[in-house]
C-alpha positions in Angstrom: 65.0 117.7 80.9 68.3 118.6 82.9 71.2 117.8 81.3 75.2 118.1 82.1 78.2 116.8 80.1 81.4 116.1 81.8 84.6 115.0 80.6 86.6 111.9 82.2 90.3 112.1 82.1 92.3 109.4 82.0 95.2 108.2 85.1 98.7 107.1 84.8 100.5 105.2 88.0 103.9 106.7 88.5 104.3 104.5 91.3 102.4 101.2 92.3 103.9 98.9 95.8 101.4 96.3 96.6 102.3 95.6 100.5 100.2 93.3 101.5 97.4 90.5 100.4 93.8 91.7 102.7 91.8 88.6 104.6 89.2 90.4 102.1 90.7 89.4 98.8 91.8 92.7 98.3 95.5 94.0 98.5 97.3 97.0 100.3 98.5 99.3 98.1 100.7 102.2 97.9 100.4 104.2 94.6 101.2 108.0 93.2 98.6 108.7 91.1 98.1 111.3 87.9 95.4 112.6 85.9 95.9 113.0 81.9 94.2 114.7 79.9 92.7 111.6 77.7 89.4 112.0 79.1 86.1 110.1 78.0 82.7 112.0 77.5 79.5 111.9 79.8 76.2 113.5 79.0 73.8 112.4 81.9 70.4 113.9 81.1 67.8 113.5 84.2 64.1 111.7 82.8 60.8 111.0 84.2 60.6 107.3 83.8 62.8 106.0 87.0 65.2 104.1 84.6 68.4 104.0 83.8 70.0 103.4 81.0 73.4 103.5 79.4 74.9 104.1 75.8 78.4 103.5 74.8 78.5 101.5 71.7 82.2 100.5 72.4 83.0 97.0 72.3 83.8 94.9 76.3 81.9 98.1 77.6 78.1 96.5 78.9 75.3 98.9 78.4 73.6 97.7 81.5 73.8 97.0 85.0 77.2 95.7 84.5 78.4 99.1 83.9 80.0 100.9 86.4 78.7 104.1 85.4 75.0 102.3 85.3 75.6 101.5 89.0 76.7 105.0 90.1 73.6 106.5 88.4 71.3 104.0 90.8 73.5 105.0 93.8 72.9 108.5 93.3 69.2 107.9 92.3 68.1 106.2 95.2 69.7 108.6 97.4 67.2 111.2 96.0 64.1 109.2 96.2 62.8 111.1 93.4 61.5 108.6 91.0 63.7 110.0 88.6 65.9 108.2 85.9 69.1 109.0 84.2 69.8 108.3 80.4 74.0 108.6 80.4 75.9 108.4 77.1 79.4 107.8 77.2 82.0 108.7 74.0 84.9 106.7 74.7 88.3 107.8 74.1 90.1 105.9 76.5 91.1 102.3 76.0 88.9 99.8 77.7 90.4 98.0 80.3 93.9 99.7 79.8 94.8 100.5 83.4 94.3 103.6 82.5 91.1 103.9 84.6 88.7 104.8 82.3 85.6 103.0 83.7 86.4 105.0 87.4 86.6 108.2 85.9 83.0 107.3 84.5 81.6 106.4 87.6 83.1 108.6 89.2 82.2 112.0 86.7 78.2 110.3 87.4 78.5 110.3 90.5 79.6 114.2 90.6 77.5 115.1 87.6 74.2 113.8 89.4 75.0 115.1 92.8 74.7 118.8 91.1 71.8 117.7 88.6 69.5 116.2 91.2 70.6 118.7 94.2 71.6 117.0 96.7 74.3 118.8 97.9 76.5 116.2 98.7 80.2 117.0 99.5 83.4 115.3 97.8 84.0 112.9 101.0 81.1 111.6 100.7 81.3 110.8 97.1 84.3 109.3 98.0 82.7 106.9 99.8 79.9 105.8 97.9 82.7 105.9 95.2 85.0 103.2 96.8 82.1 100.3 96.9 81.6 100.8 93.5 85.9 100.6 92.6 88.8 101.8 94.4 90.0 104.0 92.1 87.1 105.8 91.7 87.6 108.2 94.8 90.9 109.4 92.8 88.9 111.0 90.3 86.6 112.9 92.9 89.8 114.0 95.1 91.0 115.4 91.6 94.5 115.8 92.4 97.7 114.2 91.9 97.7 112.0 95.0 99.3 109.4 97.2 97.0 106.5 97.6 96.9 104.0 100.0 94.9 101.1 101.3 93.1 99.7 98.3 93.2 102.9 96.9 90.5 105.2 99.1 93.6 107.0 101.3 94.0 109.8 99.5 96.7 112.7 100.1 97.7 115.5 98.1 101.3 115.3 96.4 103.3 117.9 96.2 103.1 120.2 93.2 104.6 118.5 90.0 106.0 120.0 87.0 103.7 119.4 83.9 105.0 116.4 81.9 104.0 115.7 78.4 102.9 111.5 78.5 102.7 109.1 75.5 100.2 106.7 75.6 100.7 103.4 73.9 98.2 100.0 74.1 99.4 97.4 72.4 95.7 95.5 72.2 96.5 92.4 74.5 94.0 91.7 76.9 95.1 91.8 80.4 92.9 91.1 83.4 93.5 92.3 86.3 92.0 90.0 88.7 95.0 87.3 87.2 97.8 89.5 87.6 97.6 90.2 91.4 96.8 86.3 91.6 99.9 86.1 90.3 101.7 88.3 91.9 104.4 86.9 94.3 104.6 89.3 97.3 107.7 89.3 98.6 108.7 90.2 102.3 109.3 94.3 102.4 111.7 95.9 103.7 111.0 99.7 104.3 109.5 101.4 101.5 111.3 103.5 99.6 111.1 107.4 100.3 108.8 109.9 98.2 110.4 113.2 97.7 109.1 116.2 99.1 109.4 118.1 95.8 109.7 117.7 92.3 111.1 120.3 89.8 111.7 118.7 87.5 110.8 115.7 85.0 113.6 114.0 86.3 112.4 114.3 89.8 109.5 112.4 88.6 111.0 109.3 87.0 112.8 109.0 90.2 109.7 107.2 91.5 109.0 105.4 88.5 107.8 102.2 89.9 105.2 99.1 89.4 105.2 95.8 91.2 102.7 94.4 88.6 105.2 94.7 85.9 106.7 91.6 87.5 103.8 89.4 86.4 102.3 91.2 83.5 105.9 91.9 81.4 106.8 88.3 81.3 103.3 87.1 79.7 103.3 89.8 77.5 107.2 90.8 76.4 105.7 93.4 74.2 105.0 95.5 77.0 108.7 95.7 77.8 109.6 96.1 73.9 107.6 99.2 73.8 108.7 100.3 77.7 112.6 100.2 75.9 111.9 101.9 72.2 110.4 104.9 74.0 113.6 105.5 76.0 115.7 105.1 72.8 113.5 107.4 71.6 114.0 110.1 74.2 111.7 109.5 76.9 113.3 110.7 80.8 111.3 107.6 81.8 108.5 105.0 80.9 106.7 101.8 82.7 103.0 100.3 82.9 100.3 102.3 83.9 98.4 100.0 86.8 97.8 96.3 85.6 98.7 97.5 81.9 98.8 96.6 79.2 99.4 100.3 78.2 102.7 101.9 78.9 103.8 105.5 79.0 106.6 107.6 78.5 107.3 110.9 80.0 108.6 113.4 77.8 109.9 117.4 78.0 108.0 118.7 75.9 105.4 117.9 73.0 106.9 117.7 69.8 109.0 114.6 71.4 106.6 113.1 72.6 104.5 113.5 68.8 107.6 112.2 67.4 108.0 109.1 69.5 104.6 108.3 68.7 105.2 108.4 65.1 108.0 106.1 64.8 107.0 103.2 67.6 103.4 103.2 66.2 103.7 103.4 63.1 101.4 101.3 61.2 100.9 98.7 64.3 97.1 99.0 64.9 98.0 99.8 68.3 96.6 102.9 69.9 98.6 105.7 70.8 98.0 109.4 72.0 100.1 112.1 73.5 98.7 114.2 76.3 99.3 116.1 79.0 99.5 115.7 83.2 96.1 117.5 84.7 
């Protein structure tokens, strides 16, 4: 039986402007996006049966259809026609439902993985678009760069090259949905948006964009989020916010060992989880 094992790395928003609510339901967004290298584990191994099925074991992740990784897998089946099936096991290291995007990366390392295991030769655009249907960030993790994106997510340019930026991770364990916070977002009119640099040097260059619009519904419902947003600049971070809809927030540091040490003194014995990595 072929089989293939990819790793899934995790994504921080450095910047997040929603524009605009969509007659579709959806909104316009305007996001800088960055991979990390948190990643999750896939092993897709093709079988005979025509089946699919899905093994995770992590708690609020289904097994099943309702997993977005599951639905990539029947995508990318029934573009072959083979009669194949896929058995996909999943090691989760990134928090579920963190805004971190660990379900995209998922779908989207399936979608990539089977494209090469069943040969069909399909090119990154196109996974991009059968990528989109199934969540809009998912495209980010095929583009695989550090990019602008815009619409709901599927307008993806390259970013100028950033410096590499050591990123503390911390999820305080509240439950935040997503679908809630942009129902309660209150867009306001926009002026012009602000300007992106055309380079970054430095990590300071970087927290000059530092922005997230959801912040604005999320923070107030849970304070904690802003709590650990100010201990990590006491503790030496050049920046920190909310990665997407939250509730994890992260810090950029200079180089490891403050980032190792931040982590150690806001996490302490607190349950919550916390890693330090590093921009992809």
């Amino acid at each position: 039986m072929k089989s293939l094992t990819l790793k899934a790395p995790a994504k921080v928003n450095y910047l997040l402007d929603v524009i605009r609510r969509r007659p579709d339901g959806y909104h316009d967004l305007r996001m800088v996006m960055q991979r990390v290298n948190l990643c999750d584990e896939i092993t897709i191994t093709l079988t005979g049966n025509g089946g699919i099925a899905v093994n995770c074991g992590k708690e609020g992740v289904p097994d099943g259809p309702g997993n977005i990784a599951w639905k990539a897998a029947r995508v990318m089946l029934d573009l072959a026609g083979s009669g194949q099936g896929a058995e996909i096991a999943i090691t989760k290291n990134i928090p579920v439902a963190a805004g971190l995007g660990g379900g995209s990366s998922d779908a989207a390392s399936v979608l990539m993985g089977m494209n090469d295991l069943l040969g069909l030769g399909l090119s990154d655009r196109r996974l991009m678009e059968i990528g989109v249907k199934l969540g809009a960030d998912v495209p980010f993790f095929i583009f695989k760069k550090t990019a602008l994106a815009e619409g709901i997510g599927e307008q993806l340019c390259a970013m100028p090259a950033m410096p590499p930026v050591w990123v503390l991770l911390v999820n305080p364990g509240v439950h935040v949905s997503t679908a809630w916070v942009y129902r309660n977002l209150q867009l306001t009119n926009r002026g012009g948006l602000a300007k992106l640099p055309h380079f970054y040097g430095t990590v300071d260059d970087i927290c000059s964009i530092l922005s997230n619009d959801l912040e604005s519904v999320t923070i107030p419902a849970f304070p904690v989020i802003a709590e650990i947003k100010a201990a990590m600049l006491r503790l030496g971070a050049a920046g920190a916010m909310m990665s997407g809809s939250g509730p994890t927030v992260f810090g950029l540091f200079r180089d490891r060992e403050g980032a190792e040490r931040a982590r150690e003194t806001l996490v302490g014995d607190s349950g919550w989880f916390a890693a330090a990595v590093k921009t992809l």
